[in-house]
C-alpha positions as a Python dict, from the first residue, in 0.01 Angstrom:
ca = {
    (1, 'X'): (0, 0, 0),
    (2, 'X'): (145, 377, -88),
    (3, 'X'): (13, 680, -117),
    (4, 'X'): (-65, 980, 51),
    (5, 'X'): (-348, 929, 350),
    (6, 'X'): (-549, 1258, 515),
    (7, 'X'): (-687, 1137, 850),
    (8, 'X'): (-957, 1391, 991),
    (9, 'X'): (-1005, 1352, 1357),
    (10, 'X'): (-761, 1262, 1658),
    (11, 'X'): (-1062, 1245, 1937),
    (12, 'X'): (-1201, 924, 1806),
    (13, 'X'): (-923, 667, 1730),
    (14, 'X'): (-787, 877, 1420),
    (15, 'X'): (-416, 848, 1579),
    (16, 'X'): (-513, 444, 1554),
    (17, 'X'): (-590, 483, 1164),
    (18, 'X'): (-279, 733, 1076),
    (19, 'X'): (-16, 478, 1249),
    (20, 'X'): (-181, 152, 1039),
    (21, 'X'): (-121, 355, 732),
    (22, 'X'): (196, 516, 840),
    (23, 'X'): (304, 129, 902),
    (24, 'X'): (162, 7, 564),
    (25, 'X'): (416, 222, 374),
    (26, 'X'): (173, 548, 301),
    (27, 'X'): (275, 905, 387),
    (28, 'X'): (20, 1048, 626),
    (29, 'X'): (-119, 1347, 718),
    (30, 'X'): (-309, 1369, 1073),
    (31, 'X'): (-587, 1663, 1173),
    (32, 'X'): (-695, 1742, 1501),
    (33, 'X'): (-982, 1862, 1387),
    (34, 'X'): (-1089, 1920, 1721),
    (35, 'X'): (-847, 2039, 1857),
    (36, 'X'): (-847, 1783, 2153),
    (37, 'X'): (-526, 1543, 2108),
    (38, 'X'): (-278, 1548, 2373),
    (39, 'X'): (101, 1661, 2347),
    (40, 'X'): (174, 1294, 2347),
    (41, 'X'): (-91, 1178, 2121),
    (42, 'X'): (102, 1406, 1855),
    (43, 'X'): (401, 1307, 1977),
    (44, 'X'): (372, 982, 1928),
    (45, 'X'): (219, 1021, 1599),
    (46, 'X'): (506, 1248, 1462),
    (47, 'X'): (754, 1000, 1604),
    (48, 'X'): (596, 739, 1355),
    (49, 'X'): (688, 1015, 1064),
    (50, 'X'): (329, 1135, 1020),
    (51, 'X'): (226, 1516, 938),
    (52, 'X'): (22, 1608, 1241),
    (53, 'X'): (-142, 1940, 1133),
    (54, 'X'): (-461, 2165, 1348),
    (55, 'X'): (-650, 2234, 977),
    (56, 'X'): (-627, 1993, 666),
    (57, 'X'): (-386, 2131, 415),
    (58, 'X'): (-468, 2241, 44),
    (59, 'X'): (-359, 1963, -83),
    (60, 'X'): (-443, 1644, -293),
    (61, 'X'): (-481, 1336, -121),
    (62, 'X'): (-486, 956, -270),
    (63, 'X'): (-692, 878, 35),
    (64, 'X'): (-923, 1107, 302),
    (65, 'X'): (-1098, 955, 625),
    (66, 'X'): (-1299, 1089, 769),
    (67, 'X'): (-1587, 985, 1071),
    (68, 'X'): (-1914, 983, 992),
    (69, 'X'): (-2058, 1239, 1205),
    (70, 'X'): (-1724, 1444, 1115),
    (71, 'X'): (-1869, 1788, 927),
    (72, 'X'): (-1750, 1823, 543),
    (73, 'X'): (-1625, 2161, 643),
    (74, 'X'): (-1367, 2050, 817),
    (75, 'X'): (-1206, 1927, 449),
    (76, 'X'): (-1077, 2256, 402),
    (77, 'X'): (-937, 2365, 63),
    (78, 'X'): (-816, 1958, 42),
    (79, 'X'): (-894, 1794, -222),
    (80, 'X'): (-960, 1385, -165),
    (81, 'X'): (-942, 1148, -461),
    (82, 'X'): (-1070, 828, -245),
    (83, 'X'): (-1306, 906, 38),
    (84, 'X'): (-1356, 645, 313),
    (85, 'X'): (-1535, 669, 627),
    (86, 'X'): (-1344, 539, 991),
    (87, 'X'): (-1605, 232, 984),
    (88, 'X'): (-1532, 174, 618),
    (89, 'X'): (-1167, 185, 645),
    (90, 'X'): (-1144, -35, 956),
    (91, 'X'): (-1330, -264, 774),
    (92, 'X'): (-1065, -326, 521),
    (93, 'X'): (-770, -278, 763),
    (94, 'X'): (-883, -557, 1037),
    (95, 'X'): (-962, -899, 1024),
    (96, 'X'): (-1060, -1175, 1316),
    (97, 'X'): (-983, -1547, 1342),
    (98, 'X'): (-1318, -1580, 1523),
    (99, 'X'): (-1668, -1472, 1461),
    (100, 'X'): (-1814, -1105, 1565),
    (101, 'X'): (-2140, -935, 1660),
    (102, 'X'): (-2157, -570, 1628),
    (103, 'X'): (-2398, -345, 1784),
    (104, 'X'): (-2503, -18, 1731),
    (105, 'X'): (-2826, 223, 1778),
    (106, 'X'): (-2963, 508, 2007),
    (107, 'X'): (-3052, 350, 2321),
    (108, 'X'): (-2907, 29, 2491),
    (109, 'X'): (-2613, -90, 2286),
    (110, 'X'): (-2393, -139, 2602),
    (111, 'X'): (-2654, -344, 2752),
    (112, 'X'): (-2780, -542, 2503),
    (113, 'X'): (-2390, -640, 2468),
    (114, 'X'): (-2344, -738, 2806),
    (115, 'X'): (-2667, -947, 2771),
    (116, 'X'): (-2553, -1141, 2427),
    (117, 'X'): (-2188, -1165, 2694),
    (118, 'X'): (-2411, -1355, 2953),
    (119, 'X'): (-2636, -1541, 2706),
    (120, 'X'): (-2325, -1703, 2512),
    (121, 'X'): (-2145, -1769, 2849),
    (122, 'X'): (-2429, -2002, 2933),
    (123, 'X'): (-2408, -2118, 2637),
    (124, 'X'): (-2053, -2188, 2710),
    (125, 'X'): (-1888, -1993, 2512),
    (126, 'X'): (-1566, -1776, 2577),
    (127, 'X'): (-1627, -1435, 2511),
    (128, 'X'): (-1427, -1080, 2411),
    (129, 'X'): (-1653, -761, 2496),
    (130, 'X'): (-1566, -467, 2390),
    (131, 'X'): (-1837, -185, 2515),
    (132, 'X'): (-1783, 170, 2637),
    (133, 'X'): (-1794, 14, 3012),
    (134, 'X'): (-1432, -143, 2877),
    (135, 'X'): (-1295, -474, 2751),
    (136, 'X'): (-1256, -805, 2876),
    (137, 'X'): (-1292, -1160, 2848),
    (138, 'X'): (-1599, -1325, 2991),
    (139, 'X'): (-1597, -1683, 3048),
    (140, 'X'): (-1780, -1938, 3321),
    (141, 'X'): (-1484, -1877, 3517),
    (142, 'X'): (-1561, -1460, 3510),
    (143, 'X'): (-1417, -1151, 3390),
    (144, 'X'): (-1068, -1082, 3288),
    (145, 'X'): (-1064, -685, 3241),
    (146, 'X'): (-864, -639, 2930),
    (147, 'X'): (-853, -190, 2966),
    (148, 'X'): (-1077, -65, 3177),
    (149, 'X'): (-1155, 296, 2971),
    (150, 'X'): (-1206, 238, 2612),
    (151, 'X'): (-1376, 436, 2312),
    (152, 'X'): (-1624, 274, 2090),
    (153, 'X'): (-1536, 439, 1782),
    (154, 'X'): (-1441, 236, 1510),
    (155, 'X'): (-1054, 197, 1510),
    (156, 'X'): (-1112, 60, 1869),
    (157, 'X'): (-1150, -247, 1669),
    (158, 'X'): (-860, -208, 1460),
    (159, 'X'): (-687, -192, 1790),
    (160, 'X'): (-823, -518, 1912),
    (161, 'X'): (-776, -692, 1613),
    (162, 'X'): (-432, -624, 1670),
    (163, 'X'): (-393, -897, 1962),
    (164, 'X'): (-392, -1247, 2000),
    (165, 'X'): (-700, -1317, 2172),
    (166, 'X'): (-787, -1715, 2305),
    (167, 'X'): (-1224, -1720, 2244),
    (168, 'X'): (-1502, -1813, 2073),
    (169, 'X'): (-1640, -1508, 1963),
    (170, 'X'): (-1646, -1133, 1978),
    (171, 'X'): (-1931, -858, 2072),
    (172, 'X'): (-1833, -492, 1994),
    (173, 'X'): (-2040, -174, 2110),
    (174, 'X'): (-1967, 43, 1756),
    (175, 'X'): (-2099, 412, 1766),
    (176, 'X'): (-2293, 535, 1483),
    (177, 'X'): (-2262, 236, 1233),
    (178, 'X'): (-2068, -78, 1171),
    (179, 'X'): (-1735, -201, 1000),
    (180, 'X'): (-1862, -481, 790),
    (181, 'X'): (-1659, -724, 1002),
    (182, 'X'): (-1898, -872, 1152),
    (183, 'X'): (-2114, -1195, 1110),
    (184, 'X'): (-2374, -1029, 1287),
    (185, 'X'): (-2478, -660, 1257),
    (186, 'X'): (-2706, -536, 1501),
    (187, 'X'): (-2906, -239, 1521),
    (188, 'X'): (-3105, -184, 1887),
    (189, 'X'): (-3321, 108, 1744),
    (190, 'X'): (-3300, 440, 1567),
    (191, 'X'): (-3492, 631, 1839),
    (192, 'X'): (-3509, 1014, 1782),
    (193, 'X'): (-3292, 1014, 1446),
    (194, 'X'): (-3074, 1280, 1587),
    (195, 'X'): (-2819, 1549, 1382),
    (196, 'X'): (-2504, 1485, 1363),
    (197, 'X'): (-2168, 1604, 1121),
    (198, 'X'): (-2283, 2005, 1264),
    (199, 'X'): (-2654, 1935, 1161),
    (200, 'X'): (-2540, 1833, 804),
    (201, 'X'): (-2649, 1437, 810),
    (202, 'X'): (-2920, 1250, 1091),
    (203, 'X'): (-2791, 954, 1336),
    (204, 'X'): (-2942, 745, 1017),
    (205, 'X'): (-2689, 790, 782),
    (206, 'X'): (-2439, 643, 1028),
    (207, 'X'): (-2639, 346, 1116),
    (208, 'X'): (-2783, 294, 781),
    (209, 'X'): (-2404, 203, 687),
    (210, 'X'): (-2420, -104, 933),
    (211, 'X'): (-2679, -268, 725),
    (212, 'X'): (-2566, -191, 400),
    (213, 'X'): (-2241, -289, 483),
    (214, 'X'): (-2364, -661, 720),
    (215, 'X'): (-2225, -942, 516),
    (216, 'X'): (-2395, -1256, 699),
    (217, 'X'): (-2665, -1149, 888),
    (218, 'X'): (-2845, -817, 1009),
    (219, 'X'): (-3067, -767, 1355),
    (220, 'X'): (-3285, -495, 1400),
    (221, 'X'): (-3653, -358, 1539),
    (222, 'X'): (-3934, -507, 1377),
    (223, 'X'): (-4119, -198, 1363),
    (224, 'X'): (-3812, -36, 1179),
    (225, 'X'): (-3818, -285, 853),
    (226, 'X'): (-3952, -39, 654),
    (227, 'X'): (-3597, 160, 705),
    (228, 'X'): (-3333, -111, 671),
    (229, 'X'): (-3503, -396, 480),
    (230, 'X'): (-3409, -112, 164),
    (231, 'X'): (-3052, -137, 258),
    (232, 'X'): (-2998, -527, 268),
    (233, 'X'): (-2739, -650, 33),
    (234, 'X'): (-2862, -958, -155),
    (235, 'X'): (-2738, -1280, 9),
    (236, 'X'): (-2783, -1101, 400),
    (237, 'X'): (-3031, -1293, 582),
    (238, 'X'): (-3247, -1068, 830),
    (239, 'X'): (-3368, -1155, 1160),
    (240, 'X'): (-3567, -901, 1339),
    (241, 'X'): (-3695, -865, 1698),
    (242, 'X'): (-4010, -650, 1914),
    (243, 'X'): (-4221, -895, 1646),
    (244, 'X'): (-4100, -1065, 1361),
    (245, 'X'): (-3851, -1336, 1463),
    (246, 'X'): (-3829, -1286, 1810),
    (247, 'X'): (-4075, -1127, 2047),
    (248, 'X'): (-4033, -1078, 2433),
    (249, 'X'): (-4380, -933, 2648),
    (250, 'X'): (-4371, -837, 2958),
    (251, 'X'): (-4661, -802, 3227),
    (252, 'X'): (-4828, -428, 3232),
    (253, 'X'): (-4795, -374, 3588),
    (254, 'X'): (-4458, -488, 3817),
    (255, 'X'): (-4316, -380, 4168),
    (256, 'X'): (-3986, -212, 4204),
    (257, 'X'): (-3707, -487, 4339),
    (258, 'X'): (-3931, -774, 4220),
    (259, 'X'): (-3873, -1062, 3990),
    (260, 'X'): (-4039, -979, 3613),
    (261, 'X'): (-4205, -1306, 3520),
    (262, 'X'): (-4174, -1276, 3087),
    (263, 'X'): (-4257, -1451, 2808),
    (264, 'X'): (-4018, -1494, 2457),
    (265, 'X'): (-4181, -1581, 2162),
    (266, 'X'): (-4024, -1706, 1832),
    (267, 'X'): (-4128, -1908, 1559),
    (268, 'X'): (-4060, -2222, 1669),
    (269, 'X'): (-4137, -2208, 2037),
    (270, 'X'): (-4296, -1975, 2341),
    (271, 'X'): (-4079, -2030, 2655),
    (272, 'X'): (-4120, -1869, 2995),
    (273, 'X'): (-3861, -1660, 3240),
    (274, 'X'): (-3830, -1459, 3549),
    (275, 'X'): (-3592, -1188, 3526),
    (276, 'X'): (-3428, -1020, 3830),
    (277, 'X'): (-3553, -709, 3997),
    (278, 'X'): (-3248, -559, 4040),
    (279, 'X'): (-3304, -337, 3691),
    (280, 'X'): (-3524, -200, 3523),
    (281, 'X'): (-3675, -480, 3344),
    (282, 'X'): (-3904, -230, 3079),
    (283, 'X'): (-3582, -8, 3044),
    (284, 'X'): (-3372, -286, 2938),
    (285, 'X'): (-3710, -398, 2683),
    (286, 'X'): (-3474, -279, 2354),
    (287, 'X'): (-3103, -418, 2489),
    (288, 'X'): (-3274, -755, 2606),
    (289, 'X'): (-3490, -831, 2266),
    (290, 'X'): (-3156, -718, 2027),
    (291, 'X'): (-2941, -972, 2221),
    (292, 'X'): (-3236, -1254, 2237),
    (293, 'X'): (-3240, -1171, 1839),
    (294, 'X'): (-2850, -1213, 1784),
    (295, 'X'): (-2849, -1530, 2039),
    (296, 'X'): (-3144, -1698, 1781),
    (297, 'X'): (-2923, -1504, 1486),
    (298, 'X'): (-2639, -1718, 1601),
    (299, 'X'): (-2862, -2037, 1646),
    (300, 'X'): (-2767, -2077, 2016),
    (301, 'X'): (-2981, -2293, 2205),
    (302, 'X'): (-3291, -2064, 2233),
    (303, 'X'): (-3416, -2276, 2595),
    (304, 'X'): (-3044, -2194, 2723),
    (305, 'X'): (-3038, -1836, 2612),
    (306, 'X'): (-3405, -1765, 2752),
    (307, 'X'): (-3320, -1945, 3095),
    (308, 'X'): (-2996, -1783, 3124),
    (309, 'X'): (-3187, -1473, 3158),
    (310, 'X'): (-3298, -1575, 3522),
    (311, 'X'): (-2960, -1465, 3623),
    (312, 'X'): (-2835, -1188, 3435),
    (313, 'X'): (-2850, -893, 3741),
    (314, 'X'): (-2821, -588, 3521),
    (315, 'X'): (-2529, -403, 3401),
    (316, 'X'): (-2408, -190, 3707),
    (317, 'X'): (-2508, 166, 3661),
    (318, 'X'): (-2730, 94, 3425),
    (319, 'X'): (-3098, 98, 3570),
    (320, 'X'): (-3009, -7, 3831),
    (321, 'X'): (-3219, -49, 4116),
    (322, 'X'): (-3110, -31, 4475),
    (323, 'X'): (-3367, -88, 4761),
    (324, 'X'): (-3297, 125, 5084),
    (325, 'X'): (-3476, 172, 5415),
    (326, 'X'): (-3814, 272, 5267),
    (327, 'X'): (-3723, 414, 4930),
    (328, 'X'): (-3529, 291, 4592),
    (329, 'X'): (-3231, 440, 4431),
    (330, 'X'): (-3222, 408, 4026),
    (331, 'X'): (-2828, 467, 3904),
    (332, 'X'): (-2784, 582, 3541),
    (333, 'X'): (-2443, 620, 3436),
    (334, 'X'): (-2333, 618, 3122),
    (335, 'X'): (-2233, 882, 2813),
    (336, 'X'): (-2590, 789, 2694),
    (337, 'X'): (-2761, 988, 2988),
    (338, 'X'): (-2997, 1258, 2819),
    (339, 'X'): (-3350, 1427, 2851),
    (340, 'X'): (-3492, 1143, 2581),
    (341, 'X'): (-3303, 864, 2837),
    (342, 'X'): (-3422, 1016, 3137),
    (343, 'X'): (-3826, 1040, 3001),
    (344, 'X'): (-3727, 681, 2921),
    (345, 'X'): (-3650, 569, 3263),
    (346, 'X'): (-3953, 813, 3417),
    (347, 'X'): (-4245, 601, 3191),
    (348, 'X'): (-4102, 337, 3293),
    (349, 'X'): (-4139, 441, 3672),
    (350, 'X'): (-4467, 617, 3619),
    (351, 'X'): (-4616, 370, 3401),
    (352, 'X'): (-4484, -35, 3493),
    (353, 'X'): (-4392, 99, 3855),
    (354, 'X'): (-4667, 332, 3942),
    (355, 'X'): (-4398, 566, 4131),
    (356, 'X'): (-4575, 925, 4166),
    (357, 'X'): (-4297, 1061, 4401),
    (358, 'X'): (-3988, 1097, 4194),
    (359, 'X'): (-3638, 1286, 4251),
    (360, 'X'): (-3401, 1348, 4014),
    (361, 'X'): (-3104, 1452, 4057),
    (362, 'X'): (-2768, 1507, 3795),
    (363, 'X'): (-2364, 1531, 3766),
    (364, 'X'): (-2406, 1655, 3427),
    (365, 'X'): (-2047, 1542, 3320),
    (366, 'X'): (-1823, 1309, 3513),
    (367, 'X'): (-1562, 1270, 3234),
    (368, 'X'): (-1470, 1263, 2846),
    (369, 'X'): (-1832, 1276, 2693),
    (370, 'X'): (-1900, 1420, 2306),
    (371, 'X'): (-2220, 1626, 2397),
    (372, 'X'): (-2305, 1715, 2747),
    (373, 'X'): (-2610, 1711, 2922),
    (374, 'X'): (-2844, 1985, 2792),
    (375, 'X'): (-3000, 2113, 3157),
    (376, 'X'): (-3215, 2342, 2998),
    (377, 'X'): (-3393, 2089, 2789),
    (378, 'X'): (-3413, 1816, 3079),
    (379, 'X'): (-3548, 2064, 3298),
    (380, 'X'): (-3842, 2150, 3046),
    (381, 'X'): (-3899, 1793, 3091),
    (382, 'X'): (-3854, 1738, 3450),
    (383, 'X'): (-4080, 2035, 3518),
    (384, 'X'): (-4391, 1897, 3282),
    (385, 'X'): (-4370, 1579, 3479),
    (386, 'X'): (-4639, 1621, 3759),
    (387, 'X'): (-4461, 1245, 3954),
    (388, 'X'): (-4096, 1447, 3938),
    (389, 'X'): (-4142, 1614, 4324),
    (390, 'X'): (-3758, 1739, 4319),
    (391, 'X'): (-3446, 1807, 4079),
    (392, 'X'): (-3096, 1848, 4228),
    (393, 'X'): (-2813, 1910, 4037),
    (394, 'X'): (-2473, 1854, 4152),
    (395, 'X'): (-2223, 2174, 4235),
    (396, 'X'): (-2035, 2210, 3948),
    (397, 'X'): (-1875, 2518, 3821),
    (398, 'X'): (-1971, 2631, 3483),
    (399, 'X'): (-2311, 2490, 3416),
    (400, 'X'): (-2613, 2712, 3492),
    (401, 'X'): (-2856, 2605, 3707),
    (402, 'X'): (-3229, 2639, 3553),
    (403, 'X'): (-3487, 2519, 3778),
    (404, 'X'): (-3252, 2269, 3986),
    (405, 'X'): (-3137, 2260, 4373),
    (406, 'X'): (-2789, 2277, 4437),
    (407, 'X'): (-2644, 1943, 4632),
    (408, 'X'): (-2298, 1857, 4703),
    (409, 'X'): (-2350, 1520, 4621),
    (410, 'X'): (-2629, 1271, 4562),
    (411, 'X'): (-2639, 1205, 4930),
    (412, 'X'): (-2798, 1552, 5004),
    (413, 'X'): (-3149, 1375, 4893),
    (414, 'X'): (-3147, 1046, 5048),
    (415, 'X'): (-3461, 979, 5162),
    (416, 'X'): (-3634, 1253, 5057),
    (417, 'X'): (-3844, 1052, 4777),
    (418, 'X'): (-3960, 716, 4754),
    (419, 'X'): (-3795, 679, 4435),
    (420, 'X'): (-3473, 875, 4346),
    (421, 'X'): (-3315, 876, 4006),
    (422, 'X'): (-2973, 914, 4009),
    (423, 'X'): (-2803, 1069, 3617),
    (424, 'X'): (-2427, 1077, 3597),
    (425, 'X'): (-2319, 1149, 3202),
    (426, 'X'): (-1990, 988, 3220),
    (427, 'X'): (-1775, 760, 2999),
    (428, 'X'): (-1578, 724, 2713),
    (429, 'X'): (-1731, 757, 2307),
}
């Protein structure tokens, strides 16, 4: 390979794609488009012999990438005679001795990977997961952290591909779309079809390259056929979930801390499950059906994956639901957290739960997020919500404070609500 390579971006794994190409003989030119890379980020990239530049030259280049939600502005007075995506160029730099599921979608990609970790565990298989909680191996014997913070942009999985790992198969939390690596591409739901690339393209055209990109098989929302069926390449089987292919109900009414008792439908069989009260069972509604439709995508043992259920606790911070003496906690936190995640988890309350006396209360950024929390627009929310009866948000210099209480810390409200919903936007993208 030669040439001359223009990576855009050093915030989401760029530095990752400028080295492979430095090392497979091409002269490359870096951007921090952002202007967010460390001193030894560029360091290190210069050390390798690559341009590392703050705006992308006039130039001609063989080869641009770019990310998807990366603005065409930011192209300059370059001019690119191959354009590639990060997704699209990982996907022809990495390769894996052992199958892969990726994931992507608006809401509940982490979890529904962590579920798909437990379900193939049971299923005995050894497992690499890769989410924006970090990376490990999962196996019947536990959890063998691999790096503990870890981004789940694309060239993440250039990076892993990159070691010699001992399991069965691989589940990677991808943001925005997919790599075309993967046996199975799975998509948990569009949601709100938000802007991204500075307003210039929707959340769609990011996920929309998962599916037209899946070479085996693709997993998504029944009720969202109508916008990926278009996209299938011929050959790509299709297995969707929420209806369809795979179906899981749950009762209308439940009690917070309680076991769920739900049913999963597919084709071939009904079966039967109670799932822990130690989540939010209806929150977890879109993660749990995407990994029950990967785990009958693979053709696992459908009465193994549905049992295994019964023991799968939650993903920490996620949902989760902590009884104390005469109230419940609910912890969020993850770079998801947002006014469309927090309505989420307050139907869910209001509506399965029947909770009418609600705090909330927010650290609005905990570490390296891509958007932060928009306080004026969860306020709106919070305030047009007749069972939210407090919002707190935590003392931190620099955000205003529209319609919320002032707390040092989450412990300021113990007690003061039978239920009290806990947001911390934190994490790595």
């Amino acid at each position: 390979m030669n040439g001359n390579v223009l990576v855009l971006d050093l915030t989401h794994g760029g530095e990752i794609l400028a080295k492979e190409y430095a090392q497979r003989g091409c002269e490359v030119t870096a951007v921090d488009v952002y202007h967010t890379a460390s001193e030894e980020v560029k360091n290190s990239l210069t050390s390798c012999g690559i341009e590392v530049l703050d705006a992308a030259p006039a130039r001609t280049f063989d080869l641009g990438i770019l990310p998807i939600h990366c603005p065409d502005s930011y192209i300059g007075k370059a001019k690119l005679v191959k354009r590639l995506t990060s997704h699209e160029a990982v996907g022809q730099l990495a390769s894996f001795n052992f199958p892969t599921v990726e994931i992507t979608g608006v809401w509940g990609k982490t979890s529904a990977c962590h579920i798909l970790a437990h379900i193939l565990v049971a299923c005995g298989k050894k497992v690499l997961l890769h989410t924006s909680r970090g990376r490990g191996i999962v196996s019947t014997e536990g959890t063998v952290i691999l790096k503990d913070k870890v981004s789940i942009a694309p060239p993440a999985i250039l990076d892993i591909s990159k070691s010699e790992l001992d399991v069965d198969i691989g589940i990677f939390e991808v943001s925005l779309g997919g790599t075309g690596l993967a046996n199975i591409a799975a998509i948990t739901s569009l949601g709100n079809n938000y802007a991204i690339a500075a307003g210039t393209k929707k959340a769609f055209d990011g996920k929309v390259q998962m599916i037209a990109s899946a070479r085996d098989i693709v997993v998504y929302p029944h009720e969202e056929t109508n916008l990926w069926a278009p996209h299938v390449l011929q050959g790509v089987k299709t297995v969707t979930f929420g209806g369809g292919d795979v179906q899981l109900i749950l009762p209308d009414k439940l009690v917070l801390g309680k076991q769920v008792r739900a049913q999963v439908i597919t084709p071939e069989k009904s079966y039967e499950v109670k799932l822990q009260g130690s989540y939010l069972v209806p929150s977890y509604l879109i993660a749990l059906s995407t990994a029950l439709g990967c785990a009958y995508a693979l053709k696992l043992d459908m009465d193994k994956a549905v049992s295994s259920l019964a023991s799968f606790n939650g993903v920490p911070g996620r949902g989760e639901v902590l009884k104390e003496k005469g109230w419940y906690r609910i912890i969020e936190r993850n770079p998801g957290v947002s006014a469309g995640s927090i309505a989420w988890n307050l139907k869910t309350l209001e509506d399965y739960y029947a909770q009418t006396d609600i705090g909330v209360a927010l650290d609005p950024v905990n570490a390296k997020v891509c958007e932060k929390l928009d306080l004026k627009e969860v306020n709106a929310l919070l305030s047009a919500d007749n069972c939210v009866t407090g919002q707190y948000l935590m003392n931190m210099p620099g955000f205003d404070n529209p319609g919320f209480r002032r707390i040092d810390g989450f412990t300021d409200v113990r007690g003061k609500h039978a239920t009290l919903m806990c947001c911390t936007k934190e994490g790595y993208l």
